[in-house]
N, C-alpha and C positions, 0 to 999 in steps of 0.2 A: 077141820084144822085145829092142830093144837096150841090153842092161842089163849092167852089168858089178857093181853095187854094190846090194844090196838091204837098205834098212832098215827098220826095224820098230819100231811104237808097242809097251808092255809092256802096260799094264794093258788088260785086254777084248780084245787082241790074243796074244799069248804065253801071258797070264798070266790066270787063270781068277778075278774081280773076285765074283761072285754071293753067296760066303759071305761078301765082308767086305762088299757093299752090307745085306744082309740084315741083318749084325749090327748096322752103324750104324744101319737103320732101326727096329729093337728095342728100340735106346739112345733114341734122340728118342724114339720113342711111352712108352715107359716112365713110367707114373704116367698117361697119357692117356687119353681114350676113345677116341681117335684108332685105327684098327682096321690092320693091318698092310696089308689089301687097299686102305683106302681111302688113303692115301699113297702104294702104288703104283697105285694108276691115274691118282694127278697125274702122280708121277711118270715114267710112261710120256708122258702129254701132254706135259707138259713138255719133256719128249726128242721128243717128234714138230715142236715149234714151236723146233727148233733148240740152246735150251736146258742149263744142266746139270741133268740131273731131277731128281737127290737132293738138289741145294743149294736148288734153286727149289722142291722140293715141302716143304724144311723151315723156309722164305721165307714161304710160302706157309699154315703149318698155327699158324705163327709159333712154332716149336720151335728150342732152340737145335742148336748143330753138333755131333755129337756126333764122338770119334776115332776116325780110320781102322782097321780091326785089318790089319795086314798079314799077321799071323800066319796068316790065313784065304783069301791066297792063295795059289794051286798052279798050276804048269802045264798047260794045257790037252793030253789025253790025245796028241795028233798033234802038240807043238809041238817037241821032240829030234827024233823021224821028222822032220820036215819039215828043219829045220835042219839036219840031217845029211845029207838029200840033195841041199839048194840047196848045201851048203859042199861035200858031194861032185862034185856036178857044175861047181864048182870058183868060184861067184860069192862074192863078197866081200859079208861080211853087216856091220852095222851097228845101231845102238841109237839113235833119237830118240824120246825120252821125257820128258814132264813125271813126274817120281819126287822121292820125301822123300834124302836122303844113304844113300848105303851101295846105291846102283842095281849095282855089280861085285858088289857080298857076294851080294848077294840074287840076283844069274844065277849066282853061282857056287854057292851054296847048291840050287837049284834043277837042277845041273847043264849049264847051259844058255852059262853064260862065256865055254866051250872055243870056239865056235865064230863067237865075234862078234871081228872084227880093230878097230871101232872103237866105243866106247860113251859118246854127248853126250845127258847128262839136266842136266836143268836146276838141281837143286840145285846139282851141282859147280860148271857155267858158268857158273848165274847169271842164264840167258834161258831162257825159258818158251816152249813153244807158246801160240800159232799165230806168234809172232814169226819173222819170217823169218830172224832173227840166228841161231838156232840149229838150222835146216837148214847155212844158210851154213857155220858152224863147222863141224857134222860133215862137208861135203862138202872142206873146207878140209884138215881131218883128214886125211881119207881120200883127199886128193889126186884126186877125181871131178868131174866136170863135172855138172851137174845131168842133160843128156842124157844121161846115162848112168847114171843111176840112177832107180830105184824104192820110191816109202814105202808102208808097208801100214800102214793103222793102223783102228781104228773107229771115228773121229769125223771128220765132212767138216768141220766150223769148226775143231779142230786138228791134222788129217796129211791132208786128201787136199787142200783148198783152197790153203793154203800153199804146197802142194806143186807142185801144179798151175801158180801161179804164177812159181814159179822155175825151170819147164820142167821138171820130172821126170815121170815117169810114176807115176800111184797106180792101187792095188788097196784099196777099201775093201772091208775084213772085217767084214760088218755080225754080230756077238757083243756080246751084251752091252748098255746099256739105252742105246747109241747105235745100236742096229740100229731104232730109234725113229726117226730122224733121216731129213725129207725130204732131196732133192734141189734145186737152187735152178731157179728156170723158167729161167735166162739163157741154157742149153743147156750148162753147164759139167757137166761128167761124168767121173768119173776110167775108166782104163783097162778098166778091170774090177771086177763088184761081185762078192763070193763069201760066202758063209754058214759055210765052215769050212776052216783052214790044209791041209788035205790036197789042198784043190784046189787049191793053189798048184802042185804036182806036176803040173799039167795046163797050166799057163800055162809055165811055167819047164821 
């Protein structure tokens, strides 16, 4: 692949989401008879019809939003390995992410900072996925061409479509409760689809 620039969604991608979907869905049912299984199997639908599952399934049960815990995510066990060997073998890595403020603290907390040259999340910018502005921005950043770069992220309506569209190449990393998520019949397909960051080592 001719890729000089590799960037990467955080949450379900790097960064391991399941404890804090879990907690929020505990918060909503709380007081309910709403059973934890049966929210997640909307939820899962929901994510299969393109969807966000846990907003639509709490849409859906007519429960309010309950807060994110951040505190309950973690890195996924391969996500340094990985990172250390794409920045070893000398590709220039990147951060696009829809994240709450403080997206640097929390890779740098996580140990994960050292190794990204450029990091565009949407609280600082200001532009949200799937908006194309803030692929633009990071590629801007980063002084790349979109042909020349790569988004991995686990959602196809905000890192592998977008993506696709401004000519980059994507790797959707289906983790996470957008591994839900069909594909569109149009014949559009990101580069590669893969189940877990360690096979990136095998493409790169």
């Amino acid at each position: 692949m001719k890729t000089q620039w590799i960037f990467f969604d955080i949450g379900s991608t790097l960064i391991d989401e399941t404890k804090a979907y879990e907690h929020r869905i505990y918060d909503a049912i709380e007081g309910t008879d709403i059973t934890f299984e049966q929210f997640n199997k909307m939820r899962k639908y929901f994510a299969s019809q393109n969807l966000r599952g846990d907003i639509e399934a709490i849409e859906y049960f007519g429960l309010k939003r309950t807060p994110w815990h951040s505190e309950d995510e973690y890195p996924y066990p391969d996500a340094e390995k990985v990172l250390a060997y794409l920045h070893g073998k000398g590709y220039k890595l990147g951060v696009i992410a829809n994240q709450s403020p403080g997206t640097e603290e929390r890779l740098h907390s996580w140990g994960l900072l050292k190794y990204f040259s450029t990091v565009a999340a949407s609280a600082e910018l200001g532009i949200s996925k799937p908006d194309k502005k803030i692929f633009l921005k990071a590629l801007e950043i980063s002084h790349c061409s979109p042909e020349n770069a790569t988004m991995i992220g686990d959602r196809l309506d905000n890192d592998i479509y977008p993506a696709m569209l401004l000519g980059m190449k994507t790797i959707w990393i289906k983790q996470g409760i957008s591994a839900y998520q069909q594909l569109d019949n149009n014949g559009s397909a990101p580069d590669h689809i893969i189940k877990s960051l360690i096979e990136l080592t095998e493409i790169f």
